[in-house]
VOPAGU-2260 file (C-alpha; in pm, 1 decimal, decimal comma):
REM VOPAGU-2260
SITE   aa  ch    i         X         Y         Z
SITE  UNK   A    0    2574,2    -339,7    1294,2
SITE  UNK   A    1    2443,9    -581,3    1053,1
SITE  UNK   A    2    2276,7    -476,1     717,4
SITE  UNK   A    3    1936,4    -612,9     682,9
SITE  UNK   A    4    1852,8    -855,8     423,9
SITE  UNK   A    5    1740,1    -704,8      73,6
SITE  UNK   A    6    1447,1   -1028,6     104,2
SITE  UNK   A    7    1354,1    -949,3     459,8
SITE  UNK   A    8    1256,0    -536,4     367,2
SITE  UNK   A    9     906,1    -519,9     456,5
SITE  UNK   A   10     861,3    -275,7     112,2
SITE  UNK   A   11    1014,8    -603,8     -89,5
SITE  UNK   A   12     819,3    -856,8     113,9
SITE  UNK   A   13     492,6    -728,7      29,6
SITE  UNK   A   14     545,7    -642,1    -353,6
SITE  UNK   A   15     664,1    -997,8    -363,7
SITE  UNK   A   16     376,2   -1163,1    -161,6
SITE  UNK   A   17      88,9    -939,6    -380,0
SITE  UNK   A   18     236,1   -1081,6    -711,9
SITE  UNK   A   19     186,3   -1415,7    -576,3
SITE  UNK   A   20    -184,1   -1374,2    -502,5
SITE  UNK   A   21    -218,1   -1174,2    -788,9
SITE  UNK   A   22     -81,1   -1523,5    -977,8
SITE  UNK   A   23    -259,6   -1732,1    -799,3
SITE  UNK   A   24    -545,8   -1560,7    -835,2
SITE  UNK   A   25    -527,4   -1613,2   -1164,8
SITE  UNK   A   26    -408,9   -1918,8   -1152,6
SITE  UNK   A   27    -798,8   -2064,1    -996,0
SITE  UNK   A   28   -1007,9   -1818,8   -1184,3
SITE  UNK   A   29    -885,9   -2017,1   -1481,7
SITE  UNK   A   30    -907,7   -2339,6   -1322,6
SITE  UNK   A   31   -1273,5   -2231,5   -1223,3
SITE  UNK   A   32   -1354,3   -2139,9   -1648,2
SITE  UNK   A   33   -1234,1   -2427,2   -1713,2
SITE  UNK   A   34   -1465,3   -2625,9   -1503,0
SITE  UNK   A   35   -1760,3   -2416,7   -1578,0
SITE  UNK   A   36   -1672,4   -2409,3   -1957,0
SITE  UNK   A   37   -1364,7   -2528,9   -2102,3
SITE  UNK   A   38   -1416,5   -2413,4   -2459,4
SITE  UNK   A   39   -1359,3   -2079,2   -2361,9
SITE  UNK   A   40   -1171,2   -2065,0   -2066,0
SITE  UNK   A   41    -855,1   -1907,9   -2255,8
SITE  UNK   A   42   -1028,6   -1659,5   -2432,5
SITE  UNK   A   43   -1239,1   -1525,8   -2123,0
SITE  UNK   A   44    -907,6   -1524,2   -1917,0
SITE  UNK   A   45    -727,2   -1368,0   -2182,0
SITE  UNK   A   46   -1031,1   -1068,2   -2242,2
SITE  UNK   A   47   -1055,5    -975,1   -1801,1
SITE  UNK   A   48    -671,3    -947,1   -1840,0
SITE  UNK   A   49    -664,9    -712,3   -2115,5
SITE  UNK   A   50    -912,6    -538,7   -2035,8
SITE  UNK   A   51    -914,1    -237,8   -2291,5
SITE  UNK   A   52    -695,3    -391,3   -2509,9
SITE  UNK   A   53    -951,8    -600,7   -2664,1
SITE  UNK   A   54   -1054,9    -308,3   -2871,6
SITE  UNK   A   55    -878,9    -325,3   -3191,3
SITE  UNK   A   56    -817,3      64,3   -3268,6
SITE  UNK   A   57    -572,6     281,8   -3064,1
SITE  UNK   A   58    -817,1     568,8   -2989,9
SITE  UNK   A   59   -1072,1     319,0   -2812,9
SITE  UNK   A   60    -819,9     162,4   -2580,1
SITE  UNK   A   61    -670,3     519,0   -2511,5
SITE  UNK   A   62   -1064,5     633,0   -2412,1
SITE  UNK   A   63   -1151,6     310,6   -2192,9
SITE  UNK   A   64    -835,8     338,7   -2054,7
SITE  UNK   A   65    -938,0     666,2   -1929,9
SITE  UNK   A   66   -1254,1     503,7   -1825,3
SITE  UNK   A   67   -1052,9     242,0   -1607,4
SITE  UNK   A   68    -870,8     535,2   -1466,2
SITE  UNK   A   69   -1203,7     734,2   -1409,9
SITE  UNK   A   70   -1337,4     417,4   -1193,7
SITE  UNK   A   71    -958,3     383,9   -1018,7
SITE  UNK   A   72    -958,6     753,4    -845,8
SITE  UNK   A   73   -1230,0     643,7    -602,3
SITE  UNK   A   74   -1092,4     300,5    -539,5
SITE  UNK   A   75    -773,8     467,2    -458,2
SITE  UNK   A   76    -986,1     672,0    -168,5
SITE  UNK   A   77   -1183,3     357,5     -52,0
SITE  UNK   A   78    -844,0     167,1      14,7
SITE  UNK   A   79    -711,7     464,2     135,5
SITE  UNK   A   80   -1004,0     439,4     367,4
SITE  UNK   A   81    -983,6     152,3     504,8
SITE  UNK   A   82    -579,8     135,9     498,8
SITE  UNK   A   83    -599,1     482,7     736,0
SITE  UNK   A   84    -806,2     279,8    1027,5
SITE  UNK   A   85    -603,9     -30,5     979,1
SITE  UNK   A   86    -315,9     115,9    1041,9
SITE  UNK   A   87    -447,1     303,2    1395,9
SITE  UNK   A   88    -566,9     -12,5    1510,5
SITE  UNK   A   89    -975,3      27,3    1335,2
SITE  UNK   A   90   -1122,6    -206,9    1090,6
SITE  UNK   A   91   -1376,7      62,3     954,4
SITE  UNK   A   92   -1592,0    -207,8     723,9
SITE  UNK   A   93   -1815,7      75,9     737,2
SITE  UNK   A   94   -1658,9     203,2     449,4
SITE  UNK   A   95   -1923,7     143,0     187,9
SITE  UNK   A   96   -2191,0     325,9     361,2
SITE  UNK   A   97   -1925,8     656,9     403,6
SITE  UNK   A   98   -1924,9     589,1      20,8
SITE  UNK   A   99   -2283,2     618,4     -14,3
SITE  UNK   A  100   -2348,2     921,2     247,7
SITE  UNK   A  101   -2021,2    1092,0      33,1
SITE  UNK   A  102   -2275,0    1042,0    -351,8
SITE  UNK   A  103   -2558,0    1126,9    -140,2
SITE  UNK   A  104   -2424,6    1425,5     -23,8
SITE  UNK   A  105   -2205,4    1536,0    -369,5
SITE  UNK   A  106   -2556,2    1458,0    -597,3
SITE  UNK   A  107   -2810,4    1629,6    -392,8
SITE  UNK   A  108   -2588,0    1911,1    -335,9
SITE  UNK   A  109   -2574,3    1919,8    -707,0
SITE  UNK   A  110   -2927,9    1869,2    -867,9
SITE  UNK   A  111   -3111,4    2035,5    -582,0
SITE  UNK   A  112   -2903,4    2289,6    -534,8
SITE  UNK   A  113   -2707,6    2385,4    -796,5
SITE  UNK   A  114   -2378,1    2372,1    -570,1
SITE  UNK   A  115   -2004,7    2457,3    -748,3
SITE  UNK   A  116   -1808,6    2128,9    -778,0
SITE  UNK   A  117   -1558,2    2250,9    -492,7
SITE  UNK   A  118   -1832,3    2321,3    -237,3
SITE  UNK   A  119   -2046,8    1965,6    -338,8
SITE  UNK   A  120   -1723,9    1782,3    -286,5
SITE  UNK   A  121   -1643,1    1920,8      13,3
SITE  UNK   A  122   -2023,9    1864,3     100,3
SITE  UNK   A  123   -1897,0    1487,4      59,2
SITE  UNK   A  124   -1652,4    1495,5     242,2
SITE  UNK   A  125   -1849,8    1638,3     536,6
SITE  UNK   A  126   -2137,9    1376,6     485,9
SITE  UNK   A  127   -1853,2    1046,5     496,4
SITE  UNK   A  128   -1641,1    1196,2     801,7
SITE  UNK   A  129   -1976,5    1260,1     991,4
SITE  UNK   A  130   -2101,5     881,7     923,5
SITE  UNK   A  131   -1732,5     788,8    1044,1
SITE  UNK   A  132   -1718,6     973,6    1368,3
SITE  UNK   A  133   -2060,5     776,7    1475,5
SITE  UNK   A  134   -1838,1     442,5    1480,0
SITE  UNK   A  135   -1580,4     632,1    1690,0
SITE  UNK   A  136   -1801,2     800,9    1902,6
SITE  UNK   A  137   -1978,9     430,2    1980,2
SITE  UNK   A  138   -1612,1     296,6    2010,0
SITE  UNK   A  139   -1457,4     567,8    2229,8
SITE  UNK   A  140   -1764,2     592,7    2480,3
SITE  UNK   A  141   -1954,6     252,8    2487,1
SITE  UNK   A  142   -1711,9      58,8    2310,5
SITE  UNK   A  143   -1880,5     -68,1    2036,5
SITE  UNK   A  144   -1716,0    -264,6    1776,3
SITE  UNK   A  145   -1625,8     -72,1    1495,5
SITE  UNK   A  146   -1705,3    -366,1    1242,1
SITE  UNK   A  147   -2079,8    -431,0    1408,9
SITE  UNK   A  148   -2164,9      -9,5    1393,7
SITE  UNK   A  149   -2000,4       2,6    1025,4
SITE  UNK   A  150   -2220,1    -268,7     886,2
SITE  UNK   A  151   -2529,5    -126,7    1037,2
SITE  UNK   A  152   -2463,6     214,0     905,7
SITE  UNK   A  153   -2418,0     100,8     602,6
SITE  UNK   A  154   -2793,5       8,2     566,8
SITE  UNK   A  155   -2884,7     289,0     726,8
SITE  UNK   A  156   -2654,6     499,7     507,9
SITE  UNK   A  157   -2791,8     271,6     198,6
SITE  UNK   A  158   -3171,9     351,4     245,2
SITE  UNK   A  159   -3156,2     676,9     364,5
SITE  UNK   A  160   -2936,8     814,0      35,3
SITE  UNK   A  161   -3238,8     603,2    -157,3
SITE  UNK   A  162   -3533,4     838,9      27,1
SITE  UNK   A  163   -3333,7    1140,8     -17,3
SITE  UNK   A  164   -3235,0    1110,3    -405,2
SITE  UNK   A  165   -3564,7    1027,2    -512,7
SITE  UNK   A  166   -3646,7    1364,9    -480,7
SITE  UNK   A  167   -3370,1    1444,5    -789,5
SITE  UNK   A  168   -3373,1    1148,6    -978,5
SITE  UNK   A  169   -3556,2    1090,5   -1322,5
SITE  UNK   A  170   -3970,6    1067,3   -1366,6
SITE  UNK   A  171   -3984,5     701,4   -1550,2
SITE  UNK   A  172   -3625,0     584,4   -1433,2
SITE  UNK   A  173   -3482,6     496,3   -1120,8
SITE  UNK   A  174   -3161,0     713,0   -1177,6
SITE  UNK   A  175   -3074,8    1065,6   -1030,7
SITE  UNK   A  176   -3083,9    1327,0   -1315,6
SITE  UNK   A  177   -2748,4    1354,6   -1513,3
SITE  UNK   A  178   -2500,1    1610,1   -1387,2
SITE  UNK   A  179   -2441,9    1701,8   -1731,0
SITE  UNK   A  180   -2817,1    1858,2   -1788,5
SITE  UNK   A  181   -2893,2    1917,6   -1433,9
SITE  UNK   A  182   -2560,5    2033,2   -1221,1
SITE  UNK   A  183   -2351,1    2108,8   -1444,7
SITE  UNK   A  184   -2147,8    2349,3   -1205,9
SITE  UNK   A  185   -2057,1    2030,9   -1001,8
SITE  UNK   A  186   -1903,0    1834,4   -1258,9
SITE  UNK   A  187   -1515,0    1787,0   -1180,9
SITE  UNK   A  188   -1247,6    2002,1   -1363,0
SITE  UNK   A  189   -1069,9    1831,5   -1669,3
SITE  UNK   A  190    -764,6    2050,7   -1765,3
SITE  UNK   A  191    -703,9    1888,5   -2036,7
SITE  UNK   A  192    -660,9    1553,6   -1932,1
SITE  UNK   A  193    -988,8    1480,4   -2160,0
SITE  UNK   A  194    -734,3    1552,7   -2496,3
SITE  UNK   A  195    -480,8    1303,5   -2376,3
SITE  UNK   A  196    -747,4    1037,0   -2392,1
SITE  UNK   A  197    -873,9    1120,8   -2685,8
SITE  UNK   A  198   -1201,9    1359,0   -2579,4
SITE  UNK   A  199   -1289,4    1133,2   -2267,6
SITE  UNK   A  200   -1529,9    1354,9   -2094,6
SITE  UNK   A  201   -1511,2    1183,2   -1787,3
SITE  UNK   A  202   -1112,1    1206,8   -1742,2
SITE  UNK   A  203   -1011,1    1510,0   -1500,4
SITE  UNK   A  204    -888,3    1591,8   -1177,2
SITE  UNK   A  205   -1000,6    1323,6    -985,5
SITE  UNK   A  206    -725,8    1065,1   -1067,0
SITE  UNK   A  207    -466,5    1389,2    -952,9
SITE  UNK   A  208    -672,8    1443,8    -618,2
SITE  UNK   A  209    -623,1    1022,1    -512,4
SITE  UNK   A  210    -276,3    1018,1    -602,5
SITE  UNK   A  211    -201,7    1346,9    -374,8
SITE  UNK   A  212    -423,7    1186,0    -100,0
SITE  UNK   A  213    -213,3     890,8    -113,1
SITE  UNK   A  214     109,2    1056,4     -66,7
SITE  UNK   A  215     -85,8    1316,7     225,0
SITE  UNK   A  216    -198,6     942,8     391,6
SITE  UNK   A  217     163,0     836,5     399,2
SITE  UNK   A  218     326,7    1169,6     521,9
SITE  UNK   A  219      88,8    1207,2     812,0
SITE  UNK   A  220      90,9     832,9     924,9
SITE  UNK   A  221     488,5     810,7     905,7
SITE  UNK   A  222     609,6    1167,8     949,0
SITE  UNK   A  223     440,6    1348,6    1187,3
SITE  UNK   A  224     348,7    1310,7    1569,2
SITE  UNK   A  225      33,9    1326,1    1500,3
SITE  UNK   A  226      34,9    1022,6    1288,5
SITE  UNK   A  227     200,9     855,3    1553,8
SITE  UNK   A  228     -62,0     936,9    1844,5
SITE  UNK   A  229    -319,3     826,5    1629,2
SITE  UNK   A  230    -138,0     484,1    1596,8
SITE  UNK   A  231     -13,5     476,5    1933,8
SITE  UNK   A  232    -392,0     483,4    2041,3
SITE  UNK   A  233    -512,6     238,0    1819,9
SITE  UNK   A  234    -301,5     -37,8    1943,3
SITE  UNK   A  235    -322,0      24,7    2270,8
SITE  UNK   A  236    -544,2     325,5    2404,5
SITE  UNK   A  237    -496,8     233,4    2791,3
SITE  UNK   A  238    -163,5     281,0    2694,5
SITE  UNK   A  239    -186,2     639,4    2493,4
SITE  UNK   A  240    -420,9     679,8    2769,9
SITE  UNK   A  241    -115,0     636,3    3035,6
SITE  UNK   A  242      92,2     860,2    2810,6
SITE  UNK   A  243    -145,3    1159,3    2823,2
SITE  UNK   A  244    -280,5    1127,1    2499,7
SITE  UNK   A  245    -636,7    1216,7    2452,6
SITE  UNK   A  246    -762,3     820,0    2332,3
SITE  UNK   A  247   -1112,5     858,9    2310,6
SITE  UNK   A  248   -1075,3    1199,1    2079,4
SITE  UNK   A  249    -787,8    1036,2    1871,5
SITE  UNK   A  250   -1036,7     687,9    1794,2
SITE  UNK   A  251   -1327,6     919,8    1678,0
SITE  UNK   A  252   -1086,3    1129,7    1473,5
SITE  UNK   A  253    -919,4     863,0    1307,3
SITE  UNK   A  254   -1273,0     681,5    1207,4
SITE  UNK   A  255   -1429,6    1092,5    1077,6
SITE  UNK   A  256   -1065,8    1072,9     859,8
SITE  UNK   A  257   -1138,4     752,8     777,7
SITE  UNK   A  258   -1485,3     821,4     676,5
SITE  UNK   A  259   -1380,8    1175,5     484,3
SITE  UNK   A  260   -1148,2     978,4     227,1
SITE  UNK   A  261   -1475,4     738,0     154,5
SITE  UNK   A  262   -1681,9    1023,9     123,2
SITE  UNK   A  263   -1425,6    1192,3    -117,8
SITE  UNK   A  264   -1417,8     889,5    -299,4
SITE  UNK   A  265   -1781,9     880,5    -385,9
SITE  UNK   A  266   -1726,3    1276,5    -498,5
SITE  UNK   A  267   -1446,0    1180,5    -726,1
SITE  UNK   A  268   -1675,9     905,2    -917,9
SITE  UNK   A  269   -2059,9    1107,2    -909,0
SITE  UNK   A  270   -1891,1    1418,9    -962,5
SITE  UNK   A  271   -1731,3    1337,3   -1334,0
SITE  UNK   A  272   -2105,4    1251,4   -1453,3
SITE  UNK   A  273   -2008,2     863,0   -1510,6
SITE  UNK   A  274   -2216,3     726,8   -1322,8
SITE  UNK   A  275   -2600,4     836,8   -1178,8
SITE  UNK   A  276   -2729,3     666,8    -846,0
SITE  UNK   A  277   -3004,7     460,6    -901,4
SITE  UNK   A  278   -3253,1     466,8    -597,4
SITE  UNK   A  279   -3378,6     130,0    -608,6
SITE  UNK   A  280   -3068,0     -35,4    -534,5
SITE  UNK   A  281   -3083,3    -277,3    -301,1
SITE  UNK   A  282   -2723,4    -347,9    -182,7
SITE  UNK   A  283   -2444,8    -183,5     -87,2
SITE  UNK   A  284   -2171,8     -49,4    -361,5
SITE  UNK   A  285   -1921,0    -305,7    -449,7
SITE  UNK   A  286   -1611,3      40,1    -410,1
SITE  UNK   A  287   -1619,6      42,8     -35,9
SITE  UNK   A  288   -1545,5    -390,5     -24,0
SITE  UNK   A  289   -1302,1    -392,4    -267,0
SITE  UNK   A  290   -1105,1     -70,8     -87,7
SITE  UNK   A  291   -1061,7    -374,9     129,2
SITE  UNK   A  292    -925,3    -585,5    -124,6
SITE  UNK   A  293    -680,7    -296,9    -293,8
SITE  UNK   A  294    -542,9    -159,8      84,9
SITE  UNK   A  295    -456,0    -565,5     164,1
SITE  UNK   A  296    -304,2    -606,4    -187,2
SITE  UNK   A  297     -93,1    -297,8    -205,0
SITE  UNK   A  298      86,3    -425,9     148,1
SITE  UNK   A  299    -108,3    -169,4     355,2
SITE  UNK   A  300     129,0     116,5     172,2
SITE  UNK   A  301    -104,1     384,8      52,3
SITE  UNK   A  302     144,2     387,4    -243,6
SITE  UNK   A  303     103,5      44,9    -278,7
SITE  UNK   A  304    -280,5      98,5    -316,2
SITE  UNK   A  305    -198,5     321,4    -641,9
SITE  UNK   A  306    -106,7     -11,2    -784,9
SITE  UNK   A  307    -328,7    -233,5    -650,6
SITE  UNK   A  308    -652,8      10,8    -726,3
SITE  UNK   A  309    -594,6      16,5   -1084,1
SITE  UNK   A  310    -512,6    -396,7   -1097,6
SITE  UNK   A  311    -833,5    -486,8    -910,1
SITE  UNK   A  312   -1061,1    -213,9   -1156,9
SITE  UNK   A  313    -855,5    -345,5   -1423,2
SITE  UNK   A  314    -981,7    -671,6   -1413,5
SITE  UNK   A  315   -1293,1    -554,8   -1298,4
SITE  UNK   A  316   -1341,5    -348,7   -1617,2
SITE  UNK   A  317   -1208,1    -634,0   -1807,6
SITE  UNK   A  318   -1456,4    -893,4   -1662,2
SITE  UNK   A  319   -1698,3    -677,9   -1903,5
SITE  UNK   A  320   -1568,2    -828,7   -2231,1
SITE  UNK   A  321   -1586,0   -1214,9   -2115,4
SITE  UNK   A  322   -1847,2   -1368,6   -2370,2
SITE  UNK   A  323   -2148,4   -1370,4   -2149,8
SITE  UNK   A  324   -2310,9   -1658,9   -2368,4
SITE  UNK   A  325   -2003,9   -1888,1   -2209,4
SITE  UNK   A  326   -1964,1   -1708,6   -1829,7
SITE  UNK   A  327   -2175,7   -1499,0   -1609,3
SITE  UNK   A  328   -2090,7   -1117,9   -1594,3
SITE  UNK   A  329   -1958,7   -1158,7   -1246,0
SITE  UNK   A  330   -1638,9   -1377,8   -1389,9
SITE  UNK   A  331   -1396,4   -1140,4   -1279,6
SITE  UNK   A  332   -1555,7   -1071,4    -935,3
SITE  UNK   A  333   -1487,5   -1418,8    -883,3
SITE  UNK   A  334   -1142,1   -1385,8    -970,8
SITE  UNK   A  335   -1128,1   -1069,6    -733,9
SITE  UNK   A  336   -1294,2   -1253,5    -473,3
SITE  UNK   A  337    -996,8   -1518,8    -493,5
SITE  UNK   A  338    -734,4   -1288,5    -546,8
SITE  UNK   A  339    -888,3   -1062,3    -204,0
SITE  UNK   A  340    -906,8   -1401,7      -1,6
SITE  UNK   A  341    -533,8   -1456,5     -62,2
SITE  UNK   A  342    -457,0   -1180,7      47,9
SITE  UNK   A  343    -555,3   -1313,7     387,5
SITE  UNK   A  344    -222,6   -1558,7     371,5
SITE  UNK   A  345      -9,6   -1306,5     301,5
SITE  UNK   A  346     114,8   -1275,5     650,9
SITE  UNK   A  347     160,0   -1654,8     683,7
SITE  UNK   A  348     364,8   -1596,6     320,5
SITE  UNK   A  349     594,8   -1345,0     453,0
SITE  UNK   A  350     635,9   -1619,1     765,1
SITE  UNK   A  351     760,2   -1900,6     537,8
SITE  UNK   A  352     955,8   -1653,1     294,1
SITE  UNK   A  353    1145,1   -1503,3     649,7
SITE  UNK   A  354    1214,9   -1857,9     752,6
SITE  UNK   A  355    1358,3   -1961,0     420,1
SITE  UNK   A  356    1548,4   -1651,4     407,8
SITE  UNK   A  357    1697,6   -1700,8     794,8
SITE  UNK   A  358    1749,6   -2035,7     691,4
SITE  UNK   A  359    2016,8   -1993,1     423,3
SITE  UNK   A  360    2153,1   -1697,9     611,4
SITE  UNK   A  361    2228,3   -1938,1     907,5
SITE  UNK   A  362    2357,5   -2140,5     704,9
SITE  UNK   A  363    2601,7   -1929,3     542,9
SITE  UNK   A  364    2708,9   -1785,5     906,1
SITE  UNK   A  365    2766,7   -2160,1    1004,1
SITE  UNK   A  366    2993,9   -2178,8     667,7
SITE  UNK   A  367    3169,6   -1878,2     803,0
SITE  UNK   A  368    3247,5   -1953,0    1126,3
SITE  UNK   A  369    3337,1   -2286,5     976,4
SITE  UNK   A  370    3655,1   -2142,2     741,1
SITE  UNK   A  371    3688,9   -1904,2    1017,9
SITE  UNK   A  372    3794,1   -2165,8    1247,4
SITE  UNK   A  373    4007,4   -2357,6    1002,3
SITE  UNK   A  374    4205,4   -2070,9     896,5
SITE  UNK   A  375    4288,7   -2004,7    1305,5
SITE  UNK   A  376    4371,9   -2402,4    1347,3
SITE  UNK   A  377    4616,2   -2330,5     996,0
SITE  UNK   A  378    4797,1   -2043,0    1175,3
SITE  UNK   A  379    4858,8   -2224,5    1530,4
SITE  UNK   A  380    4972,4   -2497,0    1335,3
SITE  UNK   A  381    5216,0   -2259,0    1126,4
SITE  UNK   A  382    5308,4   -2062,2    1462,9
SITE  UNK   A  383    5411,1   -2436,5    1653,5
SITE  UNK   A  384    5660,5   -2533,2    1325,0
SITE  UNK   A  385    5844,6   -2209,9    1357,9
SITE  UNK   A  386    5898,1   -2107,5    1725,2
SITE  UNK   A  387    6156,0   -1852,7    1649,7
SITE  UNK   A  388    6035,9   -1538,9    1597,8
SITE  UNK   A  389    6266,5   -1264,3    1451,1
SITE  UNK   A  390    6373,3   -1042,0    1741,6
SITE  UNK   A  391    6231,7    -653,8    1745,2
SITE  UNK   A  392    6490,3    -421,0    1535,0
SITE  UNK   A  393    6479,4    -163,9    1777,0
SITE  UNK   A  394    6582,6     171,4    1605,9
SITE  UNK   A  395    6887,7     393,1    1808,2
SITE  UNK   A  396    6794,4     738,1    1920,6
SITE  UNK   A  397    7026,0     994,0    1837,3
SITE  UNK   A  398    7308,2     988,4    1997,8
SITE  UNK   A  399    7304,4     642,4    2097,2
SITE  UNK   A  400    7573,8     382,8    1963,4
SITE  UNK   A  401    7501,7      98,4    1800,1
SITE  UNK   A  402    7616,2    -256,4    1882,8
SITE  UNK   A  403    7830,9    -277,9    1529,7
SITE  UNK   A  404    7959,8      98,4    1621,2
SITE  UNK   A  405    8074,4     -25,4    1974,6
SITE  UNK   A  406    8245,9    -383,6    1803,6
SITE  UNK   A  407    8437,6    -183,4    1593,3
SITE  UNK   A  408    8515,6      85,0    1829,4
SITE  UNK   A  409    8674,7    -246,9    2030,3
SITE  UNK   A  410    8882,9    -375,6    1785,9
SITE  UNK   A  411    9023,1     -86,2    1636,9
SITE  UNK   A  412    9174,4     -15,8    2001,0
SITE  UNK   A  413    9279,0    -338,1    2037,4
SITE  UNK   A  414    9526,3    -320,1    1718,9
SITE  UNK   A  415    9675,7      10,5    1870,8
SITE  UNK   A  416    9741,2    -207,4    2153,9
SITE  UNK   A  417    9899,4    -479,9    1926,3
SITE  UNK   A  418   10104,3    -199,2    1712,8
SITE  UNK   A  419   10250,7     -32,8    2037,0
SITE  UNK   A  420   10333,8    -361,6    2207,8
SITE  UNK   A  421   10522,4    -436,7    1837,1
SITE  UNK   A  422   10716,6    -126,5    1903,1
SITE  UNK   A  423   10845,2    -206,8    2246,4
């Protein structure tokens, strides 16, 4: 059996491939500062790749590192999101509006109610998967496109969290009240992890809860049947169908799962206080578009989207300290943007990089077969000069004389012979 090629593991592949957007990425969001402004084109690179590191004392970058991190967690969920219906056959775009129904659902739960964290994330989580099975229900019994039904519900999901949240939000502001003075009970556990970035309030479980979900994500969709069915349907449901696999009830599950880690996303962020909802806003969060960008980056590996979260928040975050008398705020947007439509070639890249790979190892088999076939032409050559081939030394079995034994046996009565013929 032949051992696959390190270069040709799928794991290796896509690391490789999401460094080289990440580069090139890079590569034109300089070349665009550079057109737009040339004077500071290094410097506003230098500041969205740093990120935190701009600050010059060790306790800031610790604390906006834990800010980064704060913003990561529900990244992590959104590409988690959208990753889980890619992978069973769904492109669930309505991600961003399971986002929204999830801080809907986590905030009023909160300042209206006074709920305990556990119960207004769970609340969330509810409120996403529910907004998620409505694009599988449309796609399992009038088959609907999941992409048209996701980017309708998003408005819907949009407006509706608007009406609702004015009735908790601020008297002259457009932002919900802050969890701190109104909900306290709902704010997010920090065991600690506040102290290890020096007294970040925000900083708590929510980081641990996205890295656990990523691991669940991975176990279920390569280690258990029921990861499998849910696949198996999503490629092909006549097929599942044929296989006595319940299709219909497997799509709407898989877009309600779908829609549950968005919704649990939105908890993770409204539910540390970092952010309020502000009910004039007229689009839809940027976290449920960029899940899009993170789940492509990280290779479609939900422990690849660990990785890829933090990068694309990284630079996001770091697009913050670009001098905004040179570039617009949006300068690392732009850079995501490029970086996220690169990752629409990575497919093609892992084409060329399997045919350059094949190439050289066909070429080394063709060397091979090559010395192969002049070492055999070196031996018949050697076997035709020397013909004769040293006889088999057969070995006697016991009792069996040898040819010298039997010579000798010969001539020692033939001497007898000679001695009494002497005699006579």
């Amino acid at each position: 059996m032949n051992k696959k090629s390190f270069w040709k593991n799928d794991g290796v592949q896509s690391f490789i491939m999401s460094l080289v957007c990440i580069i090139i990425g890079l590569l034109i969001g300089f070349i665009a500062l550079l057109i737009i402004n040339p004077a500071g084109a290094f410097s506003a690179i230098g500041a969205v790749i740093k990120n935190f590191f701009n600050y010059s004392s060790s306790g800031a970058r610790i604390k906006y590192f834990g800010n980064t991190l704060v913003q990561t967690a529900p990244l992590i969920m959104c590409s988690l999101s959208v990753l889980f219906a890619y992978k069973v056959g769904l492109f669930n775009i309505g991600v961003a509006g399971q986002y929204v129904a999830g801080a809907c659902a986590c905030l009023y739960a909160a300042l209206a109610w006074n709920w305990n964290w556990f119960f207004c994330m769970l609340f969330a989580v509810a409120a996403g998967a529910l907004l998620g099975a409505v694009s599988g229900i449309l796609k399992a019994y009038r088959n609907v496109n999941e992409v048209i039904s996701g980017i309708m519900l998003n408005w819907i999901a949009l407006y509706t969290t608007n009406m609702l949240l004015s009735n908790v939000k601020e008297v002259a502001s457009p932002y919900t009240y802050k969890l701190a003075q109104k909900g306290q009970a709902a704010i997010l556990p920090q065991l600690g992890l506040d102290n290890i970035f020096n007294k970040n309030k925000y900083v708590g479980i929510a980081l641990l809860i996205a890295i656990a979900s990523a691991v669940i994500v991975w176990v279920i969709l390569s280690k258990t049947k029921f990861g499998y069915e849910l696949k198996a349907t999503g490629f092909n449901k006549n097929a599942a169908k044929y296989a006595g696999m319940a299709e219909k009830k497997n799509i709407i599950v898989s877009l309600a799962i779908s829609g549950m880690l968005a919704g649990l996303g939105a908890s993770l962020l409204f539910q540390t206080g970092f952010e309020e909802w502000s009910c004039t806003q007229s689009s839809v969060p940027a976290m449920g578009f960029n899940g899009i960008a993170a789940a492509f980056l990280g290779g479609l590996n939900p422990i690849g989207t660990l990785f890829s979260s933090y990068f694309i928040q990284h630079i996001t975050s770091g697009g913050a300290h670009v001098d905004k008398t040179m570039y617009s705020a949006q300068t690392s947007d732009l850079i995501s943007a490029i970086i996220v439509y690169l990752c629409g070639f990575v497919g093609f890249f892992k084409y060329l990089m399997n045919k350059i790979v094949s190439g050289k190892k066909d070429k080394m088999v063709k060397e091979d077969v090559k010395e192969k076939a002049k070492k055999e032409a070196k031996e018949e050559v050697k076997e035709e000069a020397s013909p004769v081939q040293d006889a088999d030394i057969v070995e006697p079995e016991e009792g069996e004389s040898t040819v010298f034994e039997e010579n000798e046996a010969l001539e020692e009565t033939e001497g007898l012979e000679n001695e009494e013929g002497g005699e006579r």
